[in-house]
N, C-alpha and C positions, 0 to 999 in steps of 0.2 A: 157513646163515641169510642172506638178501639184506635188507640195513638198509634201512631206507624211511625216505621225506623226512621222515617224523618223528623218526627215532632220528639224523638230521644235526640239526635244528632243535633239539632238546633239546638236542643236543650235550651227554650224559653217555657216558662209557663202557660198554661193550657188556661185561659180563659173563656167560659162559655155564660153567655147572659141570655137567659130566657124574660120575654115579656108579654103581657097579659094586658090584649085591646077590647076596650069596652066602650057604648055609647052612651054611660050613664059618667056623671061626672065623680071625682076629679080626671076623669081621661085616664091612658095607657098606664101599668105598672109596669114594673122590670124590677132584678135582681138577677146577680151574676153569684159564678162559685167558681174558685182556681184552681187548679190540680198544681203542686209543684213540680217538676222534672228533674231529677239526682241523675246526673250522668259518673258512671263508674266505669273511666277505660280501663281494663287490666288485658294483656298478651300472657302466653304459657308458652315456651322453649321446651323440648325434650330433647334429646340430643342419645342416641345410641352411636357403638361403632363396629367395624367387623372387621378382622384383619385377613386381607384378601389371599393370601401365600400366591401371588400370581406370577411368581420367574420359575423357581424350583419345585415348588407346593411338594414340602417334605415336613410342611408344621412347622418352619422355624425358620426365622426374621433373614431377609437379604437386602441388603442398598438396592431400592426402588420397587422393594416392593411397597404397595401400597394399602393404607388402611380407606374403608369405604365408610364417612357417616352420612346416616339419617339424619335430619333437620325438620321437626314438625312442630311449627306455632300454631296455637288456636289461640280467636278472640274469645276470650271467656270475661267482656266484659259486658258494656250494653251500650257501645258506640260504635260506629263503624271506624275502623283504621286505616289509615291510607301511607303510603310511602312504608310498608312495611318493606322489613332489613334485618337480614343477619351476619353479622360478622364474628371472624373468629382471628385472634393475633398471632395463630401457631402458623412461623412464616413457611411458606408454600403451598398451603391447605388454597384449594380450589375451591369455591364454592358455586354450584350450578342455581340457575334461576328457581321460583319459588314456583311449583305448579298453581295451576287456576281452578280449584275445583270449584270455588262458587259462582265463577263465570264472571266475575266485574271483573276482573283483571290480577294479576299475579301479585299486586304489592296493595289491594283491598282486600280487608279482613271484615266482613259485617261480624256481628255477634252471632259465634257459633261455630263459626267459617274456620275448617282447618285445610293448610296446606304444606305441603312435605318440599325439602330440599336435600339435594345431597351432594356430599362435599368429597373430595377425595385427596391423599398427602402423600405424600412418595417418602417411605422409610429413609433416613441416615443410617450413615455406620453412628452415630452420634448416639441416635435412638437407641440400636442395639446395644451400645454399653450400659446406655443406664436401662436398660429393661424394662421401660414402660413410654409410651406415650402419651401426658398429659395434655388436658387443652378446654378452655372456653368458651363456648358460645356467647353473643351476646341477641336477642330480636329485640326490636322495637320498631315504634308504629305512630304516628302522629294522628290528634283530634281532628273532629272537624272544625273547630275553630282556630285550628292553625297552628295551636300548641305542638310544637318537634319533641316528638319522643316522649310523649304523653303517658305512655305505657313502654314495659320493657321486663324482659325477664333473662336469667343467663341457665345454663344447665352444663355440667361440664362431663367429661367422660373419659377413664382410663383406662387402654389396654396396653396389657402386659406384652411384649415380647420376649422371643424365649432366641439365644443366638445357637448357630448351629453345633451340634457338638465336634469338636476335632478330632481328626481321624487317626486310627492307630499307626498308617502307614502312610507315605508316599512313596512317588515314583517320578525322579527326576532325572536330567539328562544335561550335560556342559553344553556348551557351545560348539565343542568340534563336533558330538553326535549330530547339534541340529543343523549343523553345516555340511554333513555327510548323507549324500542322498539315500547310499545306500547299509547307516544303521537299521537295527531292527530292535522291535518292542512287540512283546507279544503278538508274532507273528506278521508285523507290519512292518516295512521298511521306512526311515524317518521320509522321504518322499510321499507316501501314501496317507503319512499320520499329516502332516503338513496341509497335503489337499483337503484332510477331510477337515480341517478347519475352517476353511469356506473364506479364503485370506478376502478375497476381489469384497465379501460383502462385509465382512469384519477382520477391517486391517489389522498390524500391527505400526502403532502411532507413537514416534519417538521425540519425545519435544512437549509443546503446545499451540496447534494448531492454531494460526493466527498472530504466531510471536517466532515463533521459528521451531519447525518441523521437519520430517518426514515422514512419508505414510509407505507402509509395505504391505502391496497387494496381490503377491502371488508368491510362489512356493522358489520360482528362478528367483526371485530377489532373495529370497532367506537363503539359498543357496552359494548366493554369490556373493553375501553380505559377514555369512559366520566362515570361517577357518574351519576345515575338515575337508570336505572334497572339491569344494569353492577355491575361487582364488579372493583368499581377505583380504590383500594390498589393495582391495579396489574401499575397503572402508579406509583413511590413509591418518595412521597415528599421527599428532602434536599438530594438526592443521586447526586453522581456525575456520576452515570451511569445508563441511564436508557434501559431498556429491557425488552418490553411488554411480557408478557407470551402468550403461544398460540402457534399456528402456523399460525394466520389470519394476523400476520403483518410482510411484509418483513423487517429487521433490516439492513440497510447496514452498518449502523455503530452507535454504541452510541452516543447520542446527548450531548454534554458536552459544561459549559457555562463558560464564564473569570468570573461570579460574584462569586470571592472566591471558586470556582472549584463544585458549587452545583449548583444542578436545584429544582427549583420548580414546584409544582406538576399544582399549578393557570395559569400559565402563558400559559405552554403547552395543558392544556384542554381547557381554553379560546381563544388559535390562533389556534384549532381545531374546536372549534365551530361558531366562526365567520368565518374560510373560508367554513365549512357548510352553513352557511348565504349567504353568496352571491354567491354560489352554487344556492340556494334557489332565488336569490335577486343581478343576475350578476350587476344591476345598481349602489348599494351601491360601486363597484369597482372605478368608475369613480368620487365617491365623493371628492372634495377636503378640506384640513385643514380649507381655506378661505370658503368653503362650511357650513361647520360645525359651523362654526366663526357667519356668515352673517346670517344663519340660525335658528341653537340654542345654540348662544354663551352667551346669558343670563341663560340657565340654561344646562348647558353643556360644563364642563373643560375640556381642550388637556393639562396633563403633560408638564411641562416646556421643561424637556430634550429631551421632541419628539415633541413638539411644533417649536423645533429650525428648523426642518428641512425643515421648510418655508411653506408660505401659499399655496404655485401649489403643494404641496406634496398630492398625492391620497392612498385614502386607499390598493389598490394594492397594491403599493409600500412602503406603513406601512408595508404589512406581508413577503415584501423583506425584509426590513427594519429587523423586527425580527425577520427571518429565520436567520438572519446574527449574530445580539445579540446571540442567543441560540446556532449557529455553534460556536461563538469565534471568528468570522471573521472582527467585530468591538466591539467599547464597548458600553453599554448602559444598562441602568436600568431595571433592570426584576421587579422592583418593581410596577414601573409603566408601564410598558407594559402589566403589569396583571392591575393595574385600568383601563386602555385606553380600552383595548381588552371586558374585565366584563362590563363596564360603554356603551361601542357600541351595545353588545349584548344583554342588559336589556333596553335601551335606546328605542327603536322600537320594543322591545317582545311583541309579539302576536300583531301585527301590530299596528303603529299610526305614525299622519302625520310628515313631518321631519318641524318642529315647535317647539314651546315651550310654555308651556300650562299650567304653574304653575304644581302644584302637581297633574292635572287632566292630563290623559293621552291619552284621546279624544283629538279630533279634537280639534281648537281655534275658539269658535264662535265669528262673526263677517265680517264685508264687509272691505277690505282697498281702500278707494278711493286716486287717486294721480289725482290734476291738475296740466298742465303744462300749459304756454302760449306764445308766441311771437307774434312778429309783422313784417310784407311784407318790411315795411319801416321805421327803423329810422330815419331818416332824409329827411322827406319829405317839399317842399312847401308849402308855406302858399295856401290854397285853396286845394289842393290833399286830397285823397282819399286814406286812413290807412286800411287795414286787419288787424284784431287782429285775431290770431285763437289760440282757446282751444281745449287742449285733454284730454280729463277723462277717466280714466280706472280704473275697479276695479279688485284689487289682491286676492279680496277672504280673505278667502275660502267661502264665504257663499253669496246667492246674496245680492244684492243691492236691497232696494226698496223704491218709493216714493224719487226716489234722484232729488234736486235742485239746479242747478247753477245760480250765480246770477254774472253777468257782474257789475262792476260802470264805468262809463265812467266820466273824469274829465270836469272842464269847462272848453273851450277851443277846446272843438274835440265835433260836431252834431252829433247825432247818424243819420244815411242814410238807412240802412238795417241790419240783421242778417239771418245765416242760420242755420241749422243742425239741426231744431226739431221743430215740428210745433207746440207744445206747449208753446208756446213764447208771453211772455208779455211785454211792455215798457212802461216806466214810469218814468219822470223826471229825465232822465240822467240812470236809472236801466233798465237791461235789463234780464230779470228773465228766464231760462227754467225749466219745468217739465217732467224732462226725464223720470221718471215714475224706472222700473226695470232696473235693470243693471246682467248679469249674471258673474260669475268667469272669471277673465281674458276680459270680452266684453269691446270695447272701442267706445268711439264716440269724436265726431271731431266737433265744436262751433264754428261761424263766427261770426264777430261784424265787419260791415263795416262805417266808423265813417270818417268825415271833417274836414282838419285843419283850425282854423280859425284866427290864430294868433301865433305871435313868443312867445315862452316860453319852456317850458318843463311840459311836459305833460304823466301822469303815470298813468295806467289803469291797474283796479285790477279785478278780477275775484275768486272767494271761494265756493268752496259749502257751500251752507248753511242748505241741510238739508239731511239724510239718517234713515231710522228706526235703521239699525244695527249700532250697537257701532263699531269704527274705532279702530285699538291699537296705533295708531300714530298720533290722532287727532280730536280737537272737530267741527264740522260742527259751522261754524255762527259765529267764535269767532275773527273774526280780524286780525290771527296769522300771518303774513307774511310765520315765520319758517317753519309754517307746511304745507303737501307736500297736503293739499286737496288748499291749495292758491298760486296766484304764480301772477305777473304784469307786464307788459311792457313800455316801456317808448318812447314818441317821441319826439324829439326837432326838429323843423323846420330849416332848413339848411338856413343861412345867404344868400340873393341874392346878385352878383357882380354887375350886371349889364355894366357889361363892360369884360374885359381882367380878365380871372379867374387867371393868372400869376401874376396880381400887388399886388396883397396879400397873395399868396402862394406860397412856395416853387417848386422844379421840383415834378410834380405828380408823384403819386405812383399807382391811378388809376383812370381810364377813364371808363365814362358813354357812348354807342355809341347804338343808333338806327338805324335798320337794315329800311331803306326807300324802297329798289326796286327800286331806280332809276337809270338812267343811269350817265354817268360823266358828260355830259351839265349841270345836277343839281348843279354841283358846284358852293359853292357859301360861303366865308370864310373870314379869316382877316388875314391870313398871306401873307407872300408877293406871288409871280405869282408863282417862281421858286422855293418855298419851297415845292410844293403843286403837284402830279404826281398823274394820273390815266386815265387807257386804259380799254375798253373795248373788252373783247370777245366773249361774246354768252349774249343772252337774259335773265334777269333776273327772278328769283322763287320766289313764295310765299315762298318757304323752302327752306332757302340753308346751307349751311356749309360752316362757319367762320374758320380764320385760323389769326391772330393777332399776331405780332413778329417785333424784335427789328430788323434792317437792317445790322446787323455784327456780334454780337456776337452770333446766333443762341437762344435768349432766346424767350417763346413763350409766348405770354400772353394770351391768349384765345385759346380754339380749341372747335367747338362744333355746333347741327343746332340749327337755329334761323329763325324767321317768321316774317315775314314782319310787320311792327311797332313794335316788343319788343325787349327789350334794352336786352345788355349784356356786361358783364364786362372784359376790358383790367389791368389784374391785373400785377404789377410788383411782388408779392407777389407770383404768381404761377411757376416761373422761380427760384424763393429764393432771389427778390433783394428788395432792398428796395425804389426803384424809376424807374422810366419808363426810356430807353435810348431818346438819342436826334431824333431818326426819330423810327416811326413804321409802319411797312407793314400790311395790311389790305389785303388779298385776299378772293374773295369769288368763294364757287363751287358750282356747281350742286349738288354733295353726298362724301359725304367721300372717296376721292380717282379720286373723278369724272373731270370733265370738270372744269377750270378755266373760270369763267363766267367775273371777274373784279378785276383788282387788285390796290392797291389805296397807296398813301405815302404821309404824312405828318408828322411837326416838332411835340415832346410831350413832348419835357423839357425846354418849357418857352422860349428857343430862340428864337419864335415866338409868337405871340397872341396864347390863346387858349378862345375861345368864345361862350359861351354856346348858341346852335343854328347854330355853323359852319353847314358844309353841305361837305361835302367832300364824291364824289358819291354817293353812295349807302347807306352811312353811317353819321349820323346827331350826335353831339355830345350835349349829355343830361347831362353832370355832368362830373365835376374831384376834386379829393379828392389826398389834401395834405398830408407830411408826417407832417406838426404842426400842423395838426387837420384840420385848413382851409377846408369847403364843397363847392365848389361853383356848383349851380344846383342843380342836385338831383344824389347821389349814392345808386341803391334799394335795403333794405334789410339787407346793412351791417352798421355797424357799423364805424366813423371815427376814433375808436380807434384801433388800427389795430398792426400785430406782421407781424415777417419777415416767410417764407414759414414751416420751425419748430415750429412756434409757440416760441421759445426760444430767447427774446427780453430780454429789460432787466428787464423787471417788473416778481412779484414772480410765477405766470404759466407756466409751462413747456407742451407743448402738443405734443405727437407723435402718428400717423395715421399712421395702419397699415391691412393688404396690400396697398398698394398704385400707380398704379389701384387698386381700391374695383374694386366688382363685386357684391356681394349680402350682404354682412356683411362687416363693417367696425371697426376693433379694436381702442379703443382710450385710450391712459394712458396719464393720467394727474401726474404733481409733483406742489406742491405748495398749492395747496385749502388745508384752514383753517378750513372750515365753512361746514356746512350742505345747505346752498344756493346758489348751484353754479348749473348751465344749460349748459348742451349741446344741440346747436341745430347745423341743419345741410337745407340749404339754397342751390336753385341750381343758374345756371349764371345768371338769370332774376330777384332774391331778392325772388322768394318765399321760405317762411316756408317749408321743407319736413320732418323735423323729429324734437322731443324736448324729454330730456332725464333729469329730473332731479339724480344730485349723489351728493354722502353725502362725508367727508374726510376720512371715517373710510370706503369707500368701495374697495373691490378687483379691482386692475387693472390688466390685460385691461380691458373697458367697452365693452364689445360686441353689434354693433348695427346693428341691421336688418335691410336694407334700403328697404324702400316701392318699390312695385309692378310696382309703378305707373314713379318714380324716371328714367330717361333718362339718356342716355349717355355722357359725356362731363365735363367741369366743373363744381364743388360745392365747397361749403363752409363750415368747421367745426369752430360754433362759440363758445367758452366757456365765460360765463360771472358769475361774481357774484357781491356782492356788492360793492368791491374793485375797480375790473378791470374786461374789456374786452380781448379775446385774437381770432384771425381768421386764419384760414389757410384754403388753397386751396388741393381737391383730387381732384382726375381724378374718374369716376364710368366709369367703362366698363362690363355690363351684360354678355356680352360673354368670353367665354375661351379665353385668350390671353398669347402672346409668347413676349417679351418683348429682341427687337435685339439690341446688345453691339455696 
């Protein structure tokens, strides 16, 4: 008998009695035999998403635009489900019906049965500032016996959004130009620019329609409404009701304001002419407060009582903001929303850069150069071999020329090589280049490869010291530490054990391990026989994929490829802990997902030896690093001063990394920096330098970082230092779109 998806669905037992007629006596036999029936609902969620760029499609986040997910459950139990459903609580997320591929209907799932749904969200400015959109699914699916939600899974899914970058210029115009038919702007007379805004089908809407407005839908209303060639007594100062003459402007209703029941004539002509501006100049929409601040906040005030509404507040949402003042619908200053509105709209009249230029309303001439520096390895061996690398880039606006970098290297460290510019001198510890031109925004990248040769502490400075253009933030050649054309590294030689790195340090927190290629005969260690496990299964790679984890509680301490002879890091820090557990699993693959080629086990919290030089297959142990600083070997690239996976220890830096998986950009907000000398760099599993960010205490969080081209999948490190403290934490970079399962 073959059971059918109905005798699972009922799930009763399967009785079947065969009997056996005869004419000899005692008469008929029988005997039966029962099958049990296990019903096992389970559903599967998967959830991807894709961020549509559908107003600008310039690759980077706008208000409405929207992200598009994917929604595909399968039954992957052995009941049919009925009343399947998926919701998701991210408010405004749409979700469309569930397609039918099995043909019983869109909310039946038989076992097996997959069908797709897809949902769509329309971007905030909200979204934009924090730089990612988070969100949950949930499906489930009720029994056939009635059981609600018998089954159920969730799968959740982040994309990054990236906000537009702001523009070096604008181009703005007062009120009396937009009220003057016959201004002109590159070759258009403001008449002309006016039409081609397309007013009848996208007015200009002052108020809140349905509370008290007006709508302006043609170029004679803007005409007759701004001062310039218009007559503006028809807008009429201190009235509490205003009604433009004419028939060019639809009135749906008087615009009336809470200050003391009167309007002003300033306020409403200047949030007319600045949403003509960016009409003109859609970019200026996306500017934020902290834009404005970071920009030209030395010669450019934000009113207090609109200053409150914080630094992610964009200009868009300034002229929400004051449609609301002028309907009555909040309260706020009309006084100052006439200086804010006047002061944006004379601010960039008739174009200049968004800078600050003293009383000259040109350009700011001059070059900004910023150097940054790190180093491959703090804590190296006596006798090893230090990277120091430099980044110079110039911010403009103007080129760079005849610019020189001069390296000092301390006593104690040889110079051995450098790279990055073949105009390179050396000279008694100086290591000079003649980069020659540098263009706006161009960067280049400086190696100094140097020997240690002794225990000490060892600090290596780097400065330009020459450019034609005057800097606004810095004199070439002057010694400054503070200032951002200098910047130095430090290396301290890490203490050797020489024996059992456990008898002077606590349980590790992290582990040094080179990846050898070898097989398990290679073992060769100081713990005891039976603390010590590894098998082989297939032939070892030049490239394999590491996979590093505690033996119980599922924490992971590495995941990522690695090539034969370089090291990579077993962090307790990547899990959120503060110490390594007592055993870790070492597995290595073929490829991500591939073949298990070797899996390995040994002790990692001191219950045993740990000994720089173990051998434990595949895997050689180069360094471990205590939580009371204690280095023994070598750990590359990072630091022994080290924070728990938030970055939130108890020392005063706060660090939070976000999205996390990165993929191409990585947000970082710092709490705690004091100082204008604090670095972010960003380090992958093998100690190299990939990125260095200097920021100051007065800058906008998050810091948005572009991670290089060049940067691999797997583990990195975001290190924040300044001259206080160190602080590290561990991301995961994954370049591809990823679905991230609950």
């Amino acid at each position: 008998y073959s059971a059918t998806q109905g005798d699972v669905d009922a799930g009763m037992d399967l009785v079947n009695t065969a009997t056996v007629v005869t004419t000899e006596v005692p008469g008929p036999t029988s005997d039966d035999a029962t099958t049990t029936i296990t019903q096992t609902p389970n559903i599967a969620l998967t959830k991807t998403g894709v961020f549509d760029d559908n107003i600008i499609a310039d690759g980077y986040a706008q208000p409405g635009e929207t992200i598009t997910y994917t929604l595909t459950v399968e039954n992957t139990g052995n009941v049919t489900l009925s009343s399947v459903n998926i919701t998701d609580p991210l408010p405004g997320i749409v979700i469309g019906a569930l397609s039918d591929n099995g043909g019983n209907g869109a909310t039946v799932l038989a076992p097996g049965d997959i069908e797709t749904a897809t949902a769509t969200y329309a971007i905030t400015q909200a979204d934009i500032n924090a730089g990612v959109v988070d969100n949950t699914a949930t499906a489930t699916g009720d029994c056939p016996d009635g059981t609600v939600d018998c089954a159920s899974d969730i799968d959740s899914h982040s994309e990054p959004l990236f906000a537009p970058p702001i523009e070096e210029e604008f181009c703005t115009y007062t009120k009396g130009f937009w009220g003057n038919a016959n201004g002109k702007h590159e070759g258009q007379t403001t008449k002309q620019i006016l039409d081609g805004f397309d007013l009848a089908n996208n007015p200009v809407v002052i108020g809140v329609p349905g509370v008290a407005s007006i709508t302006i839908k043609s170029t004679d209303c803007i005409l007759a409404l701004l001062p310039g060639g218009g007559p503006s007594k028809k807008l009429k100062a201190n009235q509490n009701v205003m009604v433009p003459m004419g028939n060019s402007c639809d009135v749906s209703q008087s615009v009336q304001v809470n200050n003391n029941g009167t309007i002003k004539n300033g306020v409403v002509t200047q949030l007319i002419a600045f949403i003509l501006n960016t009409r003109l100049e859609p970019g200026l929409l996306s500017v934020t407060f902290g834009d404005i601040e970071d920009r030209i906040g030395n010669c450019f005030n934000i009113p207090n009582s609109i200053a409150a509404l914080g630094d992610h507040t964009t200009l868009a949402e300034l002229i929400t903001y004051a449609n609301q003042v002028l309907s009555g619908q909040v309260n706020g200053s009309l006084n100052d929303l006439n200086t804010l509105f006047t002061d944006l709209n004379e601010f960039f009249d008739e174009c200049r850069p968004f800078s600050c230029s003293g009383d000259n309303p040109g350009p700011m001439a001059g070059a900004n150069l910023e150097l940054t520096k790190g180093v491959d390895n703090e804590s190296p061996n006596v006798g090893d071999q230090v990277t120091f690398s430099i980044r110079v880039i110039n911010y403009g606006p103007d080129q760079a020329t005849n610019v020189v970098v001069e390296d000092r290297l301390p006593s104690g460290l040889s110079y051995v090589d450098d790279s990055g510019n073949s105009s390179t001198t050396y000279n008694g510890g100086i290591i000079t280049w003649n980069i020659g031109t540098m263009d706006n925004q161009e960067e280049i990248w400086l190696d100094v490869i140097a020997t240690v040769n002794g225990q000490g502490s060892y600090t290596n400075v780097a400065e330009v010291i020459h450019s034609d253009q005057p800097d606004p933030n810095s004199t070439p050649d002057n010694n400054v530490i503070s200032e951002d054309d200098q910047d130095d590294a430090t290396v301290i030689p890490a203490t050797q054990s020489g024996g059992d790195c456990c008898e002077d340090g606590d349980k590790p927190r992290r582990l040094a391990l080179r990846y050898t290629a070898e097989n398990c005969s290679a073992t060769d260690h100081s713990q005891s026989s039976g603390s010590v496990k590894c098998s082989n299964s297939g032939a070892l790679q030049n490239e394999v994929y590491i996979v590093a984890r505690d033996d119980k509680k599922g924490y992971t301490w590495f995941t990522g490829y690695v090539t034969v002879n370089s090291t990579f890091i077993a962090d307790a820090a990547a899990a959120g802990q503060s110490k390594l557990r007592p055993k870790t699993l070492v597995y290595i693959y073929a490829s991500e997902g591939g073949q298990l080629l070797q899996a390995i086990e040994f002790h990692t919290s001191c219950s045993q030896p740990l000994v720089i030089g173990d051998q434990f297959g595949a895997i050689e142990l180069v360094g471990v690093d205590h939580p009371n600083g204690y280095v023994c070997g070598t750990i590359a690239g990072l630091s022994s001063i080290h924070a728990d996976a938030s970055g939130n220890d108890d020392g005063s830096i706060k660090i939070l990394a976000y999205p996390n998986p990165a993929s191409n950009f990585v947000n970082i907000e710092l709490q705690g920096i004091e100082d204008d000398k604090t670095t972010i760099e960003v380090f992958d599993a093998l100690g190299r330098l990939m990125l260095t960010r200097k920021v100051a205490a007065l800058d906008e969080m998050p810091i948005q970082l572009k991670l290089p081209d060049v940067i691999n999948d797997g583990m990195h490190y975001v290190r924040v230092k300044n001259d206080r403290e160190i602080k590290t934490i561990p991301i995961i970079v994954r370049k591809t779109i990823f679905s991230t399962k609950q």
